[in-house]
LOBA-146579 format. One line per field, with one value per residue: residue number from 0; residue in one letter; chain; x, y, z of N, C-alpha, C, O in turn. Coordinates in pm, whole numbers. Example, Ala and Ser with C-alpha at 12.3 -4.5 7.8 and 13.67 -1.06 7.14 Angstrom:
REM LOBA-146579
pos <- [0:1]
code <- [A:S]
unit <- [A:A]
n.u <- [1319:1285]
n.v <- [-569:-225]
n.w <- [780:708]
ca.u <- [1230:1367]
ca.v <- [-450:-106]
ca.w <- [780:714]
c.u <- [1320:1290]
c.v <- [-330:3]
c.w <- [780:787]
o.u <- [1424:1341]
o.v <- [-332:114]
o.w <- [846:804]
END
This chain:
REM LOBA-146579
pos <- [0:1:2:3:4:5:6:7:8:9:10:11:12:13:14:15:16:17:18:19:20:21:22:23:24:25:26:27:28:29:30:31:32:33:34:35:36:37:38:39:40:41:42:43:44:45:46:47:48:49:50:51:52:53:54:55:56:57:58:59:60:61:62:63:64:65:66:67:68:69:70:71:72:73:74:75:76:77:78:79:80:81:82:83:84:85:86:87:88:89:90:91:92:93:94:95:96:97:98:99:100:101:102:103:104:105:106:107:108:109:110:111:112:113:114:115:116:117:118:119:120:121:122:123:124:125:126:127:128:129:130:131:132:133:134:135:136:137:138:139:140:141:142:143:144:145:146:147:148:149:150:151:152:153:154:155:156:157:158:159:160:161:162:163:164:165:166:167:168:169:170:171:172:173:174:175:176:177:178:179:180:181:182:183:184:185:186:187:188:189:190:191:192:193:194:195]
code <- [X:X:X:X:X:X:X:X:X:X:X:X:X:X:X:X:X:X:X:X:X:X:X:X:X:X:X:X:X:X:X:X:X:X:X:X:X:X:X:X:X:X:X:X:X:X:X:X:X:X:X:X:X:X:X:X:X:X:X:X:X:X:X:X:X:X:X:X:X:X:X:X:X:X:X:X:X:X:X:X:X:X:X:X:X:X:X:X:X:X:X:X:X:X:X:X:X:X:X:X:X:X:X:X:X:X:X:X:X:X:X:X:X:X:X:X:X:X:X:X:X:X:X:X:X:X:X:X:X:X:X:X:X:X:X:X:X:X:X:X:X:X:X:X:X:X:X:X:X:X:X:X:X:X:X:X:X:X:X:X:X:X:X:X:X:X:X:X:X:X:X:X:X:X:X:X:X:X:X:X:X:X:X:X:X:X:X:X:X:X:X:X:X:X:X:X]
unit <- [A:A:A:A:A:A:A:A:A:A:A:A:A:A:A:A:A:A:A:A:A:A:A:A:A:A:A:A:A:A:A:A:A:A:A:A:A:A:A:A:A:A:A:A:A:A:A:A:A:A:A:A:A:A:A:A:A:A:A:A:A:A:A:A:A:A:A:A:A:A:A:A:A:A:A:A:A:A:A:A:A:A:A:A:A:A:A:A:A:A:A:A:A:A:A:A:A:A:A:A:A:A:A:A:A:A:A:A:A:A:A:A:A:A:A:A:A:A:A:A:A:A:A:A:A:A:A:A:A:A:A:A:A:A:A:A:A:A:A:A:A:A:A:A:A:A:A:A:A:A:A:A:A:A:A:A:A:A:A:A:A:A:A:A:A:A:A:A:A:A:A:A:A:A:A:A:A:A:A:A:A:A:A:A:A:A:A:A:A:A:A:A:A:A:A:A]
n.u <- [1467:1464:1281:1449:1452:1255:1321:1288:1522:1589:1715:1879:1827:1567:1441:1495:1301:1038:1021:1012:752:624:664:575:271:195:24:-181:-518:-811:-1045:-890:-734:-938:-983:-852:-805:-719:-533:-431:-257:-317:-253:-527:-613:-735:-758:-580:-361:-32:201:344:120:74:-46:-151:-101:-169:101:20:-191:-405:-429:-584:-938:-946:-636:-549:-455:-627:-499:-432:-341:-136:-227:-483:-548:-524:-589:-523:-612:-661:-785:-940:-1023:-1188:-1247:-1546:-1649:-1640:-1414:-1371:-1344:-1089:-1002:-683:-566:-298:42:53:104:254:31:-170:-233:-269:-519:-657:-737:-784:-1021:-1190:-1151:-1213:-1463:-1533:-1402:-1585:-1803:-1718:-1739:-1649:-1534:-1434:-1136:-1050:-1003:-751:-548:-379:-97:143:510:505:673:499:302:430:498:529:337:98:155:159:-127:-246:-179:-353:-572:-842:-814:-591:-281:-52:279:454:609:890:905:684:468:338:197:-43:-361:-504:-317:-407:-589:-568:-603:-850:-957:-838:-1010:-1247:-1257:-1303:-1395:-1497:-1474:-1207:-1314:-1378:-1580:-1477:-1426:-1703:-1788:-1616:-1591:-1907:-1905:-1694:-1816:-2051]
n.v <- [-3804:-3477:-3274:-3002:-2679:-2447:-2105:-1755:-1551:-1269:-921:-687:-435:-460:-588:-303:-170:-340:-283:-22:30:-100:30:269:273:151:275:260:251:17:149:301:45:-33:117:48:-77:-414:-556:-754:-1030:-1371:-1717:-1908:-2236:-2546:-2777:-2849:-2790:-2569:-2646:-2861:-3077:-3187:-3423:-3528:-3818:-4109:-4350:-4599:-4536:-4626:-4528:-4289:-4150:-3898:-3852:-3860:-3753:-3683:-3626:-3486:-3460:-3242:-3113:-2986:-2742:-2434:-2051:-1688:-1428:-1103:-925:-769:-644:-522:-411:-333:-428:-690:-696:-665:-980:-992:-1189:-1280:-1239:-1417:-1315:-1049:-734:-389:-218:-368:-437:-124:-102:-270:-166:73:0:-114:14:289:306:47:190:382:294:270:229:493:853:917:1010:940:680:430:255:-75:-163:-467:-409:-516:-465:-421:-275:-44:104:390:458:347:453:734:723:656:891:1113:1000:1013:890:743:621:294:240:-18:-248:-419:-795:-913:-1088:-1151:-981:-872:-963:-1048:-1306:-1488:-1603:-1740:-1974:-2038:-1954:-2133:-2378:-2346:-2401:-2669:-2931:-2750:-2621:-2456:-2309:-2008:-2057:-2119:-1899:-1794:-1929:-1912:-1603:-1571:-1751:-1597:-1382:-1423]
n.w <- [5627:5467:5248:5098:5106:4925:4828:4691:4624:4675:4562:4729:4699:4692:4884:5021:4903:4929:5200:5253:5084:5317:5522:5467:5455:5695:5889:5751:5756:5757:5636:5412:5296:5160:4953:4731:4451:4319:4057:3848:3559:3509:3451:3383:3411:3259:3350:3505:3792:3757:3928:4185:4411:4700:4976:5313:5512:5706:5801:5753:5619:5311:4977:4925:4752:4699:4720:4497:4159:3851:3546:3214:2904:2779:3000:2956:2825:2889:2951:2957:3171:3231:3534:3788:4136:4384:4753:4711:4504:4240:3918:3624:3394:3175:2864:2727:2442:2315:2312:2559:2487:2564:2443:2409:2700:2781:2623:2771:3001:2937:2840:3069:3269:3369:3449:3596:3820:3799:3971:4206:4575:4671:4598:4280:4343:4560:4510:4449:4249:4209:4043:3938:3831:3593:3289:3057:3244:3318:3091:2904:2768:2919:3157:3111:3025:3249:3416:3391:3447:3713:3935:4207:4226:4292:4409:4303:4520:4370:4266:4464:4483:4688:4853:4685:4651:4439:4355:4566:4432:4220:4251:4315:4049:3855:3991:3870:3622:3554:3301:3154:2785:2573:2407:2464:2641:2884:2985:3028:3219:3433:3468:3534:3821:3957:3969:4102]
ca.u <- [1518:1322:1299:1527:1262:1339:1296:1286:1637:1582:1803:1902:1742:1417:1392:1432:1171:901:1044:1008:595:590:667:475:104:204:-53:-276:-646:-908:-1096:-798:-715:-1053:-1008:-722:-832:-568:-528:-281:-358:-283:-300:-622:-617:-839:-803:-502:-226:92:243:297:26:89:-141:-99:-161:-68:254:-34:-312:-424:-429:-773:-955:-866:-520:-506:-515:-591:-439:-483:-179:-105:-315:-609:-546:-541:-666:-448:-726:-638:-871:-947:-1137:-1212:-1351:-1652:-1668:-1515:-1424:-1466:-1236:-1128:-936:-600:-503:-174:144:33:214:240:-70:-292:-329:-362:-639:-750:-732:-900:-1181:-1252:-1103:-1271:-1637:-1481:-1382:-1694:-1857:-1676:-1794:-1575:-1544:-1280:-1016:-983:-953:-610:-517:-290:-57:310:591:584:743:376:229:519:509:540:206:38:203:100:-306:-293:-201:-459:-709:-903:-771:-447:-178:-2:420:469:760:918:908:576:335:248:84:-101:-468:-486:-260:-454:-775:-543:-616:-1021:-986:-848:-1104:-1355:-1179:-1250:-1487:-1504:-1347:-1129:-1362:-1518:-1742:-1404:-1386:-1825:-1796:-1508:-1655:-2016:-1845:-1646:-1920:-2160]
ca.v <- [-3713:-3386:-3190:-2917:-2561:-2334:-1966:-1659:-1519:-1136:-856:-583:-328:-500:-598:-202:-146:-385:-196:94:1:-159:174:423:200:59:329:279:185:-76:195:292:-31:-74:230:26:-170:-455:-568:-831:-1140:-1484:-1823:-2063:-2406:-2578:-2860:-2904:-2681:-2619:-2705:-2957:-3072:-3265:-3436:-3586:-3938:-4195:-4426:-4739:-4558:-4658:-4421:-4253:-4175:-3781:-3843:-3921:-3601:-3673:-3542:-3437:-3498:-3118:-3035:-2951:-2648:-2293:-1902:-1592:-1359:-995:-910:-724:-608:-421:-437:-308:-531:-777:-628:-780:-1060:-1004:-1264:-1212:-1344:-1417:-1256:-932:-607:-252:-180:-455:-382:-1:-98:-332:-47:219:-33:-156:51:359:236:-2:281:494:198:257:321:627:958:868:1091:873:531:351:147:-135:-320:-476:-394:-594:-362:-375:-126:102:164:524:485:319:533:834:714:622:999:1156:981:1121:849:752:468:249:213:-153:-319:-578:-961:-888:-1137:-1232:-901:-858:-1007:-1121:-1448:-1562:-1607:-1851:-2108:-2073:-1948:-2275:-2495:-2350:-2426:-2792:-2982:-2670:-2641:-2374:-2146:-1888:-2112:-2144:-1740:-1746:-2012:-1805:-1492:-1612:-1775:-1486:-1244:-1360]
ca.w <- [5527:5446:5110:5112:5145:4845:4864:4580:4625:4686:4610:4846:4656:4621:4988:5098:4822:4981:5349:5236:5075:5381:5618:5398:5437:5838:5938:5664:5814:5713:5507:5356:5231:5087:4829:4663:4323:4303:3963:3781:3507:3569:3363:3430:3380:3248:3403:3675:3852:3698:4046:4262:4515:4838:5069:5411:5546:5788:5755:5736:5555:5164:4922:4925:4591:4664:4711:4333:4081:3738:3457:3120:2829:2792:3093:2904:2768:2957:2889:3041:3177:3313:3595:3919:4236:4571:4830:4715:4356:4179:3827:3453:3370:3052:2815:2688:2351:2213:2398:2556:2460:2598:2373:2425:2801:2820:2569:2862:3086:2859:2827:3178:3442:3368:3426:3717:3909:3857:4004:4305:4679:4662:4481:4206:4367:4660:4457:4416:4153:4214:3933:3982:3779:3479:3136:3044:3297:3357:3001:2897:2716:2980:3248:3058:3034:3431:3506:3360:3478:3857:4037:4215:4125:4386:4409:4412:4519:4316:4392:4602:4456:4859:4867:4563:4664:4313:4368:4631:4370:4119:4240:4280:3925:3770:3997:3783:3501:3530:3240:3041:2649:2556:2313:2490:2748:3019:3063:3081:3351:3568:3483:3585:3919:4025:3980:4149]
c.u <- [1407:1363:1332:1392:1355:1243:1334:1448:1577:1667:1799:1805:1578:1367:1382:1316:1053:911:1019:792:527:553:584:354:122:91:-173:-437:-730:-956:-957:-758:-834:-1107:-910:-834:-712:-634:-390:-361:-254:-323:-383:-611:-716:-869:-714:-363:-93:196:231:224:79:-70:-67:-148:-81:41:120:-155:-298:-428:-544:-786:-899:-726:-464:-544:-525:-542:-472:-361:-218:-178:-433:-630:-563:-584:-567:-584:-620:-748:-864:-1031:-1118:-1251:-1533:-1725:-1556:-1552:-1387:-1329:-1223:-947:-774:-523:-391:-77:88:135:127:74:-220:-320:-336:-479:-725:-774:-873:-1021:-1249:-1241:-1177:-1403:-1635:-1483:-1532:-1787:-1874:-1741:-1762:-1567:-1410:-1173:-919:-921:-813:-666:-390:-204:81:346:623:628:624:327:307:586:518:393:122:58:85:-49:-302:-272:-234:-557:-712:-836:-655:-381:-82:156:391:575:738:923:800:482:270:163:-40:-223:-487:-444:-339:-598:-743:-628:-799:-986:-999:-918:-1226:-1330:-1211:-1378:-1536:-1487:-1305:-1191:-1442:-1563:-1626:-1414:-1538:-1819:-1737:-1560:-1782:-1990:-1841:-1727:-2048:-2280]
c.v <- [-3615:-3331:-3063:-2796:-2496:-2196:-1888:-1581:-1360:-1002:-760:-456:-328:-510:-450:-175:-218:-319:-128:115:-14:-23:272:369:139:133:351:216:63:-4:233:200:-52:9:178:-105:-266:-536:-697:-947:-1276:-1577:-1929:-2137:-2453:-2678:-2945:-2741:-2699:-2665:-2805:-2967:-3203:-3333:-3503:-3691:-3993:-4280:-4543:-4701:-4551:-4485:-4407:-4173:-3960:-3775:-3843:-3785:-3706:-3622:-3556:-3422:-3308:-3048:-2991:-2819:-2514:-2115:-1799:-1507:-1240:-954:-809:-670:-560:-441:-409:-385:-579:-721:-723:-861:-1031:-1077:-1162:-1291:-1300:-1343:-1107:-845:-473:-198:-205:-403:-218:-13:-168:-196:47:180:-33:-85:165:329:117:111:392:438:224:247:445:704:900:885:1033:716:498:276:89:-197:-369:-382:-423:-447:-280:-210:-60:131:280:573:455:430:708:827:719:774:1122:1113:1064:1030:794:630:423:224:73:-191:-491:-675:-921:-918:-1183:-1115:-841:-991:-1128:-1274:-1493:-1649:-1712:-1947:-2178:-2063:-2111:-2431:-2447:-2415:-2570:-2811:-2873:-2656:-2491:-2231:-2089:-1952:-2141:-2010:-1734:-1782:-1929:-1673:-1493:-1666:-1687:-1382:-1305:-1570]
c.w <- [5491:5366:5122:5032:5012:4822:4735:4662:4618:4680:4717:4814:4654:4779:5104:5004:4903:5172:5314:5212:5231:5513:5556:5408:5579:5852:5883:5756:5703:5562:5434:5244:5147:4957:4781:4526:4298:4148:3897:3650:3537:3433:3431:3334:3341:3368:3563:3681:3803:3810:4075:4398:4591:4902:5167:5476:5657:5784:5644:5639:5458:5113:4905:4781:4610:4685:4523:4267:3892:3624:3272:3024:2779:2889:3058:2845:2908:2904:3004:3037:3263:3375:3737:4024:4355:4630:4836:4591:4323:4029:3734:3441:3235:2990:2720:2535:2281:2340:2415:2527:2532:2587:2394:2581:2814:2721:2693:2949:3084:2821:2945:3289:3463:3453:3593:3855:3937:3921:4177:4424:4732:4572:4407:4277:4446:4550:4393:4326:4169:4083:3985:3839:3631:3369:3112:3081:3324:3175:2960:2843:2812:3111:3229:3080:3205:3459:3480:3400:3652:3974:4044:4175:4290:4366:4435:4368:4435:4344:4479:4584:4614:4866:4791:4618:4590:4301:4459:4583:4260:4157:4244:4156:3840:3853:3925:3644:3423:3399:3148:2888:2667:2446:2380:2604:2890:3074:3083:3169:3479:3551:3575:3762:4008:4029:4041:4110]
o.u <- [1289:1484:1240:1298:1478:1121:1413:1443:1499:1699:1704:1728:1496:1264:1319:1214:966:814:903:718:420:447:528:286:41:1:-259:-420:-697:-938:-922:-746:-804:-1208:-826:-915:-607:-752:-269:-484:-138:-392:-341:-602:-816:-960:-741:-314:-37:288:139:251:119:-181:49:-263:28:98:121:-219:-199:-428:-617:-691:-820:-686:-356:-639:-436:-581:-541:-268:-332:-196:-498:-746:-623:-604:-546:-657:-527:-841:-750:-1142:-1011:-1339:-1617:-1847:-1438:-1668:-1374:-1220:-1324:-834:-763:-441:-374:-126:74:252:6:8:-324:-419:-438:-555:-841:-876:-974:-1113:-1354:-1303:-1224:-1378:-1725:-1551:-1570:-1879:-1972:-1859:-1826:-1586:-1311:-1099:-796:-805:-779:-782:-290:-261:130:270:717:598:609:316:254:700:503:342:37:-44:-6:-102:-370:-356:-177:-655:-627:-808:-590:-429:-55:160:333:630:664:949:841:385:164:45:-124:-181:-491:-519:-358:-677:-834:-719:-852:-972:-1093:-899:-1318:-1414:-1181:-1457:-1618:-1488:-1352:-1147:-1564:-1591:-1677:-1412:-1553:-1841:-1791:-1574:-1779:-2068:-1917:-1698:-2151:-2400]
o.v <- [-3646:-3312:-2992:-2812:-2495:-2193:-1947:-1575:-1348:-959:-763:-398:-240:-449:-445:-154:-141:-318:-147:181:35:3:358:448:46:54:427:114:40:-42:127:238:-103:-6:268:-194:-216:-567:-693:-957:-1272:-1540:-2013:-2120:-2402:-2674:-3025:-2651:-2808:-2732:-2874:-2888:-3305:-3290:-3540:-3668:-3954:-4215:-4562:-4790:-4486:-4377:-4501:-4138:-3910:-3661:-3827:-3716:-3776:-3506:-3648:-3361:-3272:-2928:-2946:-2791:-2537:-2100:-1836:-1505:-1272:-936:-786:-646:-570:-522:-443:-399:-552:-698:-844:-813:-1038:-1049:-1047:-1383:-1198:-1320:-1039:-880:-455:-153:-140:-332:-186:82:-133:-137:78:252:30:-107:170:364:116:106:452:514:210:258:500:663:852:787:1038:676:547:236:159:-289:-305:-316:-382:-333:-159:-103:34:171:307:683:543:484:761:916:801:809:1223:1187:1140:1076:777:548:505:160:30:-189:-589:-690:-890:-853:-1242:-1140:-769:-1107:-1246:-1356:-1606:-1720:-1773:-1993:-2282:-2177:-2175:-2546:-2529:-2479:-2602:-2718:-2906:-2778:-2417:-2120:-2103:-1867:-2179:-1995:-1655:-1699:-1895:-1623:-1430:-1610:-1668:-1287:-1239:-1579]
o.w <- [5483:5368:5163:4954:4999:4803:4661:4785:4523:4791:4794:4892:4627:4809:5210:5069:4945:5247:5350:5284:5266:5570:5625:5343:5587:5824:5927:5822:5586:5446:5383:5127:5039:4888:4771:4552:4257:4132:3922:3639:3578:3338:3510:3212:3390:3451:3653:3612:3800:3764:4031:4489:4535:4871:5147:5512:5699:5697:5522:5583:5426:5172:4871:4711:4529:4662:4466:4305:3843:3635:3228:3076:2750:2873:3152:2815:3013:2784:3120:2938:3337:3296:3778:3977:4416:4599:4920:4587:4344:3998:3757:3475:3165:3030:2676:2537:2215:2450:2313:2542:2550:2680:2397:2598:2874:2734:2715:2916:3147:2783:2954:3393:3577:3569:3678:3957:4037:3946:4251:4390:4821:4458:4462:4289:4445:4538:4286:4313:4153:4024:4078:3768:3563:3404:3125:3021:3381:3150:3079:2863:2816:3154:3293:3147:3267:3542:3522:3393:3701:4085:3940:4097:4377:4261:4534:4259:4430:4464:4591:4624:4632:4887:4846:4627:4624:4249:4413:4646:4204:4088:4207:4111:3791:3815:3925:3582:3308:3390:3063:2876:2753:2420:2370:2688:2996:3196:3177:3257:3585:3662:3681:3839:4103:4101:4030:4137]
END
């Protein structure tokens, strides 16, 4: 018997949207890709994955001491961090408290991205900036700050956390996470980490 696979349900509209991303960047090059800033925030753990984890063994073999996860009666607490990076740097993690709004991140924005970007290995003009979709960044306020600034902004298709860099970094994030507490000393640790 095998555990029935489950998949994100996609509409029609959404899957020419990531065709469509997908056809406008086929010809994109290496450097190319490397003037793109991808950007998103995520929730670390302190101390385990809100998922489930697998491992793989023999019919006859014991359970070995990493097969075992321990756990933590509310998981140990967690921190939402908004963060991001390029190929040429990894850029400031910075904490997110309480439910973000509209407000709160173009303040993240108008603090970090500036100063990020002049960082760059490129003249501003060329540099992308990646975000998804959420309400957040296609705010009218946020919208508004992004196109004024020198550099450009990326279309991204909906449902398209596989391409977004970003997800692929959860899961280092919350192994730093582990033996930390929750004031202040979990975002020095992952900050300190990820930079370096």
């Amino acid at each position: 018997m095998q555990k029935v696979l489950v998949r994100m349900s996609v509409p029609g509209r959404n899957v020419k949207r990531r065709l469509h991303f997908c056809k406008t960047h086929k010809n994109w090059t290496v450097d190319d890709w490397k003037r793109v800033i991808w950007s998103d925030e995520t929730k670390v753990n302190r101390y385990q994955s809100d998922g489930k984890e697998y491992y793989w063994h023999r019919p006859q073999e014991r359970i070995q001491k990493h097969h075992v996860k321990e756990t933590m009666k509310h998981g140990g607490g967690s921190i939402m961090v908004w963060g991001c990076f390029s190929w040429w740097n990894i850029g400031p993690l910075v904490r997110i408290q309480g439910i973000m709004k509209k407000e709160d991140y173009l303040n993240i924005l108008q603090t970090n991205l500036p100063e990020f970007v002049d960082e760059s290995a490129y003249p501003t003009e060329e540099v992308v900036f990646q975000q998804d979709g959420d309400p957040k960044h296609t705010a009218k306020i946020v919208k508004s700050w992004l196109q004024n600034q020198n550099f450009g902004t990326m279309e991204w298709p909906a449902q398209s956390p596989d391409l977004n860099h970003m997800k692929t970094h959860q899961k280092m994030l919350t192994s730093f996470g582990r033996e930390y507490n929750m004031n202040g000393e979990l975002l020095t640790v992952i900050s300190s980490k990820v930079g370096g």
